[in-house]
C-alpha positions in Angstrom: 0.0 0.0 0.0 2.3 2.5 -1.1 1.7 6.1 -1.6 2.3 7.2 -5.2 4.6 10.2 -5.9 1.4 12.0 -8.0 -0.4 11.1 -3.8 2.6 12.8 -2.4 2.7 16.2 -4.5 -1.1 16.4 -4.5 -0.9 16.2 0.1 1.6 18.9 -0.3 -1.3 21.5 -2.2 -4.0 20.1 0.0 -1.9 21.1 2.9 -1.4 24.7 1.1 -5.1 25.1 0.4 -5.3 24.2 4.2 -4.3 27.9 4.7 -2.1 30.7 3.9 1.3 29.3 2.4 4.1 30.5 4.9 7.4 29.3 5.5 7.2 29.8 9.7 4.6 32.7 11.2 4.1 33.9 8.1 8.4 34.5 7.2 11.1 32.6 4.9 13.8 31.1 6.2 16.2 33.3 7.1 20.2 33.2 6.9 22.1 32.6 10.1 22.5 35.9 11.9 26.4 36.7 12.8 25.3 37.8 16.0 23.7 34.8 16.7 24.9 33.6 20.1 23.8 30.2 18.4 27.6 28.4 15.7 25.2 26.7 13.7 21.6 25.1 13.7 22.8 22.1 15.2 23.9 24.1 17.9 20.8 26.0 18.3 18.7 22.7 18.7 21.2 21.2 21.3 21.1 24.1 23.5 16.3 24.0 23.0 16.7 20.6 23.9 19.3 21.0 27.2 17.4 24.0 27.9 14.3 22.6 28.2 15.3 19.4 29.6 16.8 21.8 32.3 13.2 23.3 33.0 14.0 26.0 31.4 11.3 26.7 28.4 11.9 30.1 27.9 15.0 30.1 26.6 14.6 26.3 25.0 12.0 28.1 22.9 14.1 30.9 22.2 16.8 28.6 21.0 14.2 25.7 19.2 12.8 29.0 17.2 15.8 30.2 15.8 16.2 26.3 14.2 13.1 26.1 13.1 13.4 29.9 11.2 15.8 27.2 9.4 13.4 24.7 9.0 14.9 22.1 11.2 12.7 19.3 11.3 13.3 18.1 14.8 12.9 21.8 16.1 9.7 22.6 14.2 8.3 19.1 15.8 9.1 20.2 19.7 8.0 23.4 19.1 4.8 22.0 17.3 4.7 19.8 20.2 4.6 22.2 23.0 2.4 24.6 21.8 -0.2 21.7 21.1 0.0 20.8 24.8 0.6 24.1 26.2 4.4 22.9 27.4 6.5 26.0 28.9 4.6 28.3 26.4 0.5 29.2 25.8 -1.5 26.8 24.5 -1.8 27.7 20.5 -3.3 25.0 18.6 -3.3 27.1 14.7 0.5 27.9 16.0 1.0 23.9 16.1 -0.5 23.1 13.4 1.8 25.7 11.0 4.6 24.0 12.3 3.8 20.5 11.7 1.9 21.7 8.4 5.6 23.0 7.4 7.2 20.0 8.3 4.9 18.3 6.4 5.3 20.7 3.6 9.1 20.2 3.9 9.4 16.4 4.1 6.3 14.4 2.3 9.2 12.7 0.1 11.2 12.0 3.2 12.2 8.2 2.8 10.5 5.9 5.0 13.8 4.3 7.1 15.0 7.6 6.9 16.1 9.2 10.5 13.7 12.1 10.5 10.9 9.7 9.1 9.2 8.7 12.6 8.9 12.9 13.1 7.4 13.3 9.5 4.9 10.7 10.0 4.2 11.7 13.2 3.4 15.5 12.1 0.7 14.1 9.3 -1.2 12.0 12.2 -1.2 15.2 14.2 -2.4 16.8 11.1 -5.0 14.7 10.6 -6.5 14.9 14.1 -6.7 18.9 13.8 -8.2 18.4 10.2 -10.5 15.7 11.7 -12.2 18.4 14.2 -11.4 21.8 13.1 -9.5 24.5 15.3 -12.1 26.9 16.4 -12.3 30.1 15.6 -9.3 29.5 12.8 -9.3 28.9 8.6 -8.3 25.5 10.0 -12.4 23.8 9.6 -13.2 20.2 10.4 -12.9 18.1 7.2 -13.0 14.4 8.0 -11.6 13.7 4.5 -8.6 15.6 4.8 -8.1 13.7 8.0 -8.4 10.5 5.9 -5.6 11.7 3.6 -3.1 12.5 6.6 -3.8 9.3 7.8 -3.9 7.4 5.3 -0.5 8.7 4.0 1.0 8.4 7.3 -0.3 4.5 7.7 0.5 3.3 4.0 3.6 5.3 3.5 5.4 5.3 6.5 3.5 2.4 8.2 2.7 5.0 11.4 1.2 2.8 13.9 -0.6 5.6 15.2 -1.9 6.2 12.1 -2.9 3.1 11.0 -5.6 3.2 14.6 -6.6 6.2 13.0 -7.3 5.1 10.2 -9.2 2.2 11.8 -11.7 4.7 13.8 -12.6 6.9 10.4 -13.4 3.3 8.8 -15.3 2.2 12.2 -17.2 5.4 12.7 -17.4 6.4 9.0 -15.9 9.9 9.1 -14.1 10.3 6.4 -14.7 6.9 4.6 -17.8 4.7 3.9 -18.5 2.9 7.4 -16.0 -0.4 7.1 -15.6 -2.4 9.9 -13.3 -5.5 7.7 -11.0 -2.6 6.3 -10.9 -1.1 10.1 -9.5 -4.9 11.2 -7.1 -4.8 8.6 -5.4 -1.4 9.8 -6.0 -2.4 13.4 -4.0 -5.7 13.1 -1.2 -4.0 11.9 -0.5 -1.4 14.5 -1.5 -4.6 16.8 1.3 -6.7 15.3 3.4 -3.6 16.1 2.8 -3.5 19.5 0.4 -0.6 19.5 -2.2 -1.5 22.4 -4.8 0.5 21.5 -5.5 -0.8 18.3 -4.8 -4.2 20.1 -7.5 -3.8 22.3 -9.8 -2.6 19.9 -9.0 -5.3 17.8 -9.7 -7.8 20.3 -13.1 -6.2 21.3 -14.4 -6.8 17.9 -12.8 -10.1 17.6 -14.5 -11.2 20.7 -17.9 -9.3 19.7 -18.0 -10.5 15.7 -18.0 -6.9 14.8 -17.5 -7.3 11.2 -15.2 -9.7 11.4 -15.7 -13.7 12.1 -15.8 -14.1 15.9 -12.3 -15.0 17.2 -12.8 -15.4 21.1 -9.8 -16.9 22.4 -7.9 -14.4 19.7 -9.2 -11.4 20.8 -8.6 -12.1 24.5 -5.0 -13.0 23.5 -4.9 -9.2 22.1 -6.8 -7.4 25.1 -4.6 -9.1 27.3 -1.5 -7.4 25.5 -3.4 -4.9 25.3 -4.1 -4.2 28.9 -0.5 -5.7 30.4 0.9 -2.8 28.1 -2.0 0.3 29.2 -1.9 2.6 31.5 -4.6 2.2 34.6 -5.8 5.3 34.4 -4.8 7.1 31.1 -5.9 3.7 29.1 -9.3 3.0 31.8 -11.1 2.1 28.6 -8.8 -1.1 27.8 -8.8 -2.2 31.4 -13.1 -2.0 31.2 -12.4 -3.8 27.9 -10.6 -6.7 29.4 -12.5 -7.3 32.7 -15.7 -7.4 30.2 -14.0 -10.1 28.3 -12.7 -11.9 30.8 -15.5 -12.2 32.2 -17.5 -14.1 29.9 -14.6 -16.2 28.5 -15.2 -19.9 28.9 -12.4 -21.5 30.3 -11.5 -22.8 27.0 -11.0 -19.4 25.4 -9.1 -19.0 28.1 -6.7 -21.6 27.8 -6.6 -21.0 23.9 -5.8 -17.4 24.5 -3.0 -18.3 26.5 -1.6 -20.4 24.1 -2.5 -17.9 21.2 -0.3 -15.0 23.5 2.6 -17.7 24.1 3.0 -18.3 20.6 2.8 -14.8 19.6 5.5 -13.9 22.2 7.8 -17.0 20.7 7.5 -15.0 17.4 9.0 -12.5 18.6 12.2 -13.7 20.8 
C-alpha cells in the first residue's frame, strides 16, 4: 500500500489550500545571523533541547525557534509539540498546526527508514487529528476527508502505527470513509502486530464481539490481554473495562486457547 509520488505532491497543495502558504509565522527562512549567540543550527537545537530538559522553556523556545526559522525538522516538531500541549509556552493549537503543516510541507518525500521519518509521520497524524475536528475560531475547519488523507498517507507510507488506529476509527465510525468495519480490522491488526495496544484492544473487542469480522474469542482475548498488560490504569481505563468485560464471559476454553495464542505470539518475537 504505497503512496504514489502523484499522492505525495497532491498532500503537499492540500496542505497549502489548508491555509495561507508561509514558511514559519508567516516568514522565509532566514540566513544565520552573525550575531547569533547560536555556531550553527545544530547548535541551536542542542542548546532547546538542554534547555528545556533543564526546565528552562523560555529560553529552549528561544533557541528551538531560531532552528526552526531554518526549517529544522526536529525543532519545528518540539515546538509544534509544545504549543499543542501548552508545554512551557500558551497553548496555540493554529500555532501547532503551522509547524507541523511545514514539516509536512518540507518532508512528504522523506524516505521511510529515513532518520527524521518517525517525526514526519508523526506530524501528518497530528495533522489529521486537527483536520478531523477543526480548530475553532481559525481557517483551520473540520474536514474528515482531509483527515483521511493525513492518515492514510502516514499509515501506507510510513506504516505510522498511530496512524494506521486512525485510520481504523474513520473506517469504524465512518468519518471520512464509507462505514468499514473488515477494512478497520485490517489497519488495526497491523498497528496490533506492532505493539500498539490501543489498536490491540480494539482489535480484540471486535474479535471477541463479531464486529465485522468472524468471531475470534480466544484471539481477541490474547490481544486485550496485550493490550491491557501494556496500558496505563488510568490514562488507558477504557482497555482495562475492555478486558475485565471479556474476561468475564470467557469460557475456560477461550481462556486456555488465548494463553496459548499470547505464548505463541511472544515466541515470534524472541
Amino acid at each position: 500500500m504505497r503512496t504514489s509520488r502523484l499522492t505525495i505532491v497532491a498532500l503537499g497543495l492540500l496542505l497549502m489550500g489548508a491555509g495561507p502558504t508561509f514558511g514559519l509565522d508567516g516568514r522565509k527562512p532566514v540566513a544565520l545571523d552573525p550575531e547569533s549567540p547560536f555556531a550553527s543550527v545544530r547548535d541551536a537545537l542542542r542548546t532547546g533541547v538542554r534547555d528545556y530538559n533543564a526546565g528552562d522553556k523560555q529560553s529552549a523556545v528561544r533557541a528551538l525557534e531560531y532552528a526552526a526559522t531554518q526549517g529544522h525538522t526536529l525543532a519545528l516538531w518540539k515546538l509544534g509539540s509544545m504549543y499543542a500541549s501548552g508545554d512551557g509556552v500558551t497553548h496555540d493549537d493554529l500555532r501547532a498546526f503551522e509547524y507541523f503543516s511545514k514539516i509536512a510541507d518540507d518532508n512528504a518525500e522523506q524516505m521511510p527508514d529515513s532518520a527524521e521519518a518517525s517525526v514526519v509521520s508523526a506530524a501528518f497524524v497530528a495533522l489529521g487529528a486537527y483536520f478531523l475536528d477543526g480548530i475553532k475560531g481559525t481557517y483551520v475547519r473540520a474536514n474528515p476527508t482531509r483527515a483521511y488523507e493525513m492518515f492514510y498517507y502516514a499509515a501506507s507510507y510510513f506504516g505510522d502505527s498511530n496512524a494506521q488506529y486512525s485510520l481504523a476509527r474513520l473506517y469504524l465510525d465512518g468519518r471520512g470513509a464509507q462505514p468499514d468495519p473488515r477494512t478497520a480490522a485490517r489497519w488495526l491488526n497491523l498497528a496490533a502486530e506492532k505493539g500498539h495496544h490501543p489498536s490491540q484492544a480494539l482489535l480484540g473487542h471486535m474479535l471477541i464481539n463479531g464486529h465485522g469480522v468472524p468471531k475470534q474469542r480466544s484471539l481477541g482475548l490474547m490481544w486485550l490481554t496485550l493490550a491491557r498488560d501494556a496500558a496505563d490504569p488510568v490514562r488507558d481505563a477504557w482497555i482495562e473495562g475492555l478486558y475485565a468485560e471479556a474476561i468475564s464471559g470467557a469460557s475456560e476454553t477461550d481462556r486456555s486457547s488465548a494463553l496459548v495464542n499470547l505464548e505463541h505470539f511472544l515466541r515470534q518475537r524472541r
